[in-house]
C-alpha positions in Angstrom: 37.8 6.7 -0.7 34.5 5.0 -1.9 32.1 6.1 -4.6 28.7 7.6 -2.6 25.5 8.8 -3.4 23.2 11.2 -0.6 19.6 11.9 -1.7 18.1 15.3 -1.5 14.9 14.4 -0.9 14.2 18.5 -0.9 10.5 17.6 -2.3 10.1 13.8 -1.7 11.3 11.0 -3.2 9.4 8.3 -5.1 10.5 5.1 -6.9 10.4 6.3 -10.7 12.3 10.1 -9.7 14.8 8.7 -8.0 15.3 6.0 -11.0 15.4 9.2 -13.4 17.9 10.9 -11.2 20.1 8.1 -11.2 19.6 8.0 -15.4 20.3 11.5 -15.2 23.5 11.0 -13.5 24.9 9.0 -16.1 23.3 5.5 -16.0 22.4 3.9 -19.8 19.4 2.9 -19.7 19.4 0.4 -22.2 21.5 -1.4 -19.7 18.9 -1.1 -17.2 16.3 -2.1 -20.2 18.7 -5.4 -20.7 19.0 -6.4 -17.1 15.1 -6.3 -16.1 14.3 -7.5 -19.6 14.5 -11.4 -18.8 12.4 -11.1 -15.9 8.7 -13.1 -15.6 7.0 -10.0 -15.3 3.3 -10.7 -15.7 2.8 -7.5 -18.2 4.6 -6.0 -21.2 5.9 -2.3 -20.4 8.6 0.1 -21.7 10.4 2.6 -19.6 10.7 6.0 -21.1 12.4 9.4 -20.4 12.1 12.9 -21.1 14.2 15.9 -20.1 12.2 18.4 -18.5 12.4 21.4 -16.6 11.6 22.4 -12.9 11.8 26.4 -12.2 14.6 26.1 -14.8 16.5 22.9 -13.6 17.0 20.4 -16.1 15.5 16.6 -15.3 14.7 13.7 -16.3 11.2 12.3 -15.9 10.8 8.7 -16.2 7.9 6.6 -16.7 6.7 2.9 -16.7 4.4 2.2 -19.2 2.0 -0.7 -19.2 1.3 -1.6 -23.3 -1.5 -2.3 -24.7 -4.0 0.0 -22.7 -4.6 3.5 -22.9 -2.5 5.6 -19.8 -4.5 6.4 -17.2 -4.9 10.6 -17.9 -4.8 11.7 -14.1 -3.5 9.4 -12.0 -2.0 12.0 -9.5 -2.4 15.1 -9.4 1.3 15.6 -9.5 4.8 14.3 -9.1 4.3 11.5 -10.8 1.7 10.4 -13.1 2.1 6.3 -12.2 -0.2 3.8 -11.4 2.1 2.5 -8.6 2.7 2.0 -5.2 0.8 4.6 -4.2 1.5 6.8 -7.3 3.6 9.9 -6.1 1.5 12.9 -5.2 4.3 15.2 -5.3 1.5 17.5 -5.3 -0.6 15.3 -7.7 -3.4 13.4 -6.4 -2.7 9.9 -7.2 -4.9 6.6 -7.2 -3.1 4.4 -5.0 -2.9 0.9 -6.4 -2.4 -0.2 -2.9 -0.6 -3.0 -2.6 -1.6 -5.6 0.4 -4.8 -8.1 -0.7 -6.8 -8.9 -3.2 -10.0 -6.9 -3.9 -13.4 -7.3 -3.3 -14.8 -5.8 -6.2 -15.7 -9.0 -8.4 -13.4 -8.6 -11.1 -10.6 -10.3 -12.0 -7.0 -9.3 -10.7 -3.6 -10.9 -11.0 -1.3 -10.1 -8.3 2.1 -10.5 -7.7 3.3 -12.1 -4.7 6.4 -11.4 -2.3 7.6 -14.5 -3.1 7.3 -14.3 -6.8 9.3 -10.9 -7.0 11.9 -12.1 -4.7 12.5 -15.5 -7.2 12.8 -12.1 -9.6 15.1 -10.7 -7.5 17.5 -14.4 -8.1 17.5 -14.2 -11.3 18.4 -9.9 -11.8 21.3 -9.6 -14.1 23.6 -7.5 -11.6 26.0 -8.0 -9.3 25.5 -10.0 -5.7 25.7 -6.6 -4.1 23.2 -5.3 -6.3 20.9 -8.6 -5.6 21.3 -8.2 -1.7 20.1 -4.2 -2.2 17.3 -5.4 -3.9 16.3 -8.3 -1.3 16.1 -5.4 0.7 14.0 -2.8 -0.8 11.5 -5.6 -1.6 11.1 -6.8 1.7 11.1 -3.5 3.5 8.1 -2.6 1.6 6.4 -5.8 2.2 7.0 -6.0 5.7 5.3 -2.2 6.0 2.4 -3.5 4.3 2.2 -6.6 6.2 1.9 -4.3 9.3 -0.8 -2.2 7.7 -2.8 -5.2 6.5 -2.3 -8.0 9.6 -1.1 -10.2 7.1 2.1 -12.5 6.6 4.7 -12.1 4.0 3.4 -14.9 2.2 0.4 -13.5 1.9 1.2 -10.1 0.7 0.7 -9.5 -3.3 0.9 -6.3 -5.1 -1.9 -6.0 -7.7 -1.2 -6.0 -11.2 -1.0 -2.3 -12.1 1.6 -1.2 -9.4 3.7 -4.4 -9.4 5.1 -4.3 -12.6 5.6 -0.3 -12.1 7.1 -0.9 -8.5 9.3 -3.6 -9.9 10.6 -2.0 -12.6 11.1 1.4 -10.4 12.7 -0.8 -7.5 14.9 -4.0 -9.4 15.8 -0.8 -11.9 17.2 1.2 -9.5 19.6 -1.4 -7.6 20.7 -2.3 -11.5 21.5 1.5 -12.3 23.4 1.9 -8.6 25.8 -1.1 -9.4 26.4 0.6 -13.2 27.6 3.4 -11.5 29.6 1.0 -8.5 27.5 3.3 -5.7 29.6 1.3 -2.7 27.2 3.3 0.0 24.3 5.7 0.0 22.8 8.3 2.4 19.6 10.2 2.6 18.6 13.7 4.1 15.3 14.3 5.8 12.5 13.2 4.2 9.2 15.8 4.3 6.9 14.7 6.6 3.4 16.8 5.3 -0.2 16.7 5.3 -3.1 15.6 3.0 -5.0 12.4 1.8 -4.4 9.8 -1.5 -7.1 8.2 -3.0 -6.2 4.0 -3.0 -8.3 0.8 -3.2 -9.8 1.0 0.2 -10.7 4.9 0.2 -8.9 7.8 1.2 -5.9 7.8 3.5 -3.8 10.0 5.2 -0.2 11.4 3.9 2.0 9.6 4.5 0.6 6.4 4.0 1.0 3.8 6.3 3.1 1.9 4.7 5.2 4.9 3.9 4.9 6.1 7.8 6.3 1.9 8.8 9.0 2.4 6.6 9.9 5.8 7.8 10.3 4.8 11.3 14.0 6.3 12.5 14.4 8.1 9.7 14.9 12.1 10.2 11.8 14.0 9.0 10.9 17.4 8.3 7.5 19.3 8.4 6.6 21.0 5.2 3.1 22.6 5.0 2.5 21.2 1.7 -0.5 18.9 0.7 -0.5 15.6 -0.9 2.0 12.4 -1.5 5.5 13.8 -1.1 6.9 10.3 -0.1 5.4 7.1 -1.9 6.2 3.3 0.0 8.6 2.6 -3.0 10.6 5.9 -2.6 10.4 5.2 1.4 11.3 1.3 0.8 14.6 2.3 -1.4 15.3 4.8 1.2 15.0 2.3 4.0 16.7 -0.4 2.1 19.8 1.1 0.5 20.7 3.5 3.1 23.2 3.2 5.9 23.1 7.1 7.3 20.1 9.8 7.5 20.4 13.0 8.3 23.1 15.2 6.6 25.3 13.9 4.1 28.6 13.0 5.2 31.9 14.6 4.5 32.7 14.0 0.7 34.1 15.4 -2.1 31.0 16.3 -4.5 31.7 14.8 -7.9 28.4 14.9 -10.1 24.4 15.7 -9.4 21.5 14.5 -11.2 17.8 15.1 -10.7 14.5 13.1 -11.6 11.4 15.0 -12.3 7.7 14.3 -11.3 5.0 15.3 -13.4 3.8 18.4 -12.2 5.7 22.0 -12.2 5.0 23.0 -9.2 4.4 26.9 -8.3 6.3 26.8 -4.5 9.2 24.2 -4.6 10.7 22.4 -7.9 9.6 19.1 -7.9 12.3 17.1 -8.2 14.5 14.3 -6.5 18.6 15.7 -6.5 20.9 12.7 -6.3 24.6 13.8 -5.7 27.0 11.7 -6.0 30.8 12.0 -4.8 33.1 10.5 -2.8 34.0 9.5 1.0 36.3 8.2 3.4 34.0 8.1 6.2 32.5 4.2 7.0 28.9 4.1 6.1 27.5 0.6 6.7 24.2 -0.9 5.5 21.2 -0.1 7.5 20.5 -3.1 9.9 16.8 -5.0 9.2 14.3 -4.6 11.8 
């Protein structure tokens, strides 16, 4: 029998929920804290959590902070209020910080390259497992937004705001599976809805297409429900960690834990449900494109 984790992504998934989730399963996060806390990331930040409530289910939201600025006050317009990836709607409108080039605007931007987060990726304090999940989830998501952009990997940065919060969402969650010695993970269908996000270059369609790249052969659902329900860093650790979609497999259910976004939601809880248990049934590591 092996330890195994199957998301519920009953409402979406994005990077900072399912990093919550995983803290609300268990995972210190000090340790967390102490194994991203060595890394060159261009910005101070703090990671903090709150326990909240959905239609009466307990949660943990979790947020990356920048310091030293003021937080943005409406980001989305609701699962998360991030400045990343393409900061969860989760029925919130959020401003993507879309990830891909460099702006055109004038002002002055540092970005973060693939390259540089995967020399990040080397130096995580976790185990080689945990570093080969992360190689993963990084380059999944580059690789989509390669595609989107016509761009190489080389050439694919991820500008200031949304890098650290993506890195911190994505290197933090491979760190917090390995604390728990998740040996394989699984994810149900993911909500395939309708709706725009705001981002760098305008308004785009839901999912975004990134997010649609990185959802090819996954199982999907359709939800008539309107904004961001799947963010590229919730898609990317998806696509990276997972080696079965659909229904979970046979297992005996051991503990659940759910991360919150931001806003309560009148139809559906918003939240991410991680339950963790275990199975006899091989589950190998999804294959790279």
């Amino acid at each position: 029998m092996v330890n195994h984790l199957h998301i519920d992504p009953f409402s979406g998934i994005a990077g900072d929920m399912f990093l919550g989730a995983l803290v609300d399963l268990g995972v210190p996060l000090d340790q967390v804290r102490a194994a991203l806390g060595k890394l060159p990331v261009e910005r101070p930040y703090e990671i903090t959590t709150r326990r909240v409530y959905r239609h009466g289910i307990g949660a943990i939201d979790l947020k990356v902070c920048l310091l030293g600025e003021p937080q943005a006050a409406s980001d989305l317009s609701g699962h998360h209020q991030h400045q990343h990836d393409h900061q969860h709607e989760h029925a919130h409108e959020q401003t993507h910080q879309h990830h891909g080039h460099a702006h055109g605007d004038g002002h002055h931007h540092h970005h973060t390259g693939y390259r540089e987060i995967m020399g990040m990726v080397e130096q995580l304090d976790t185990t080689d497992r945990g570093r080969a999940r992360a190689e993963r989830v990084v380059t999944r998501l580059a690789e989509a937004e390669a595609r989107v952009h016509g761009k190489s990997l080389d050439d694919i940065h991820f500008h200031e705001v949304g890098a650290v919060d993506s890195i911190v969402d994505m290197l933090g969650s491979v760190v917090a599976l390995e604390l728990l010695d998740i040996e394989t993970l699984s994810c149900g269908p993911l909500p395939l809805n309708r709706g725009f996000v705001r981002c760098d270059h305008g308004m785009m369609p839901v999912p975004a297409p990134a997010t649609a790249y990185l959802m090819a052969d996954m199982p999907t659902v359709g939800v008539d429900r309107v904004g961001e329900l799947v963010t590229p860093t919730g898609a990317a650790l998806a696509a990276g960690l997972c080696g079965r979609f659909g229904t979970a497999p046979p297992m005996t259910l051991g503990d659940t834990g759910y991360g919150a976004g931001d806003r309560d939601t009148p139809d559906l809880p918003n939240l991410l449900r991680l339950m963790l248990g275990k199975t006899g049934e091989p589950i190998g590591p999804i294959q790279p494109h």
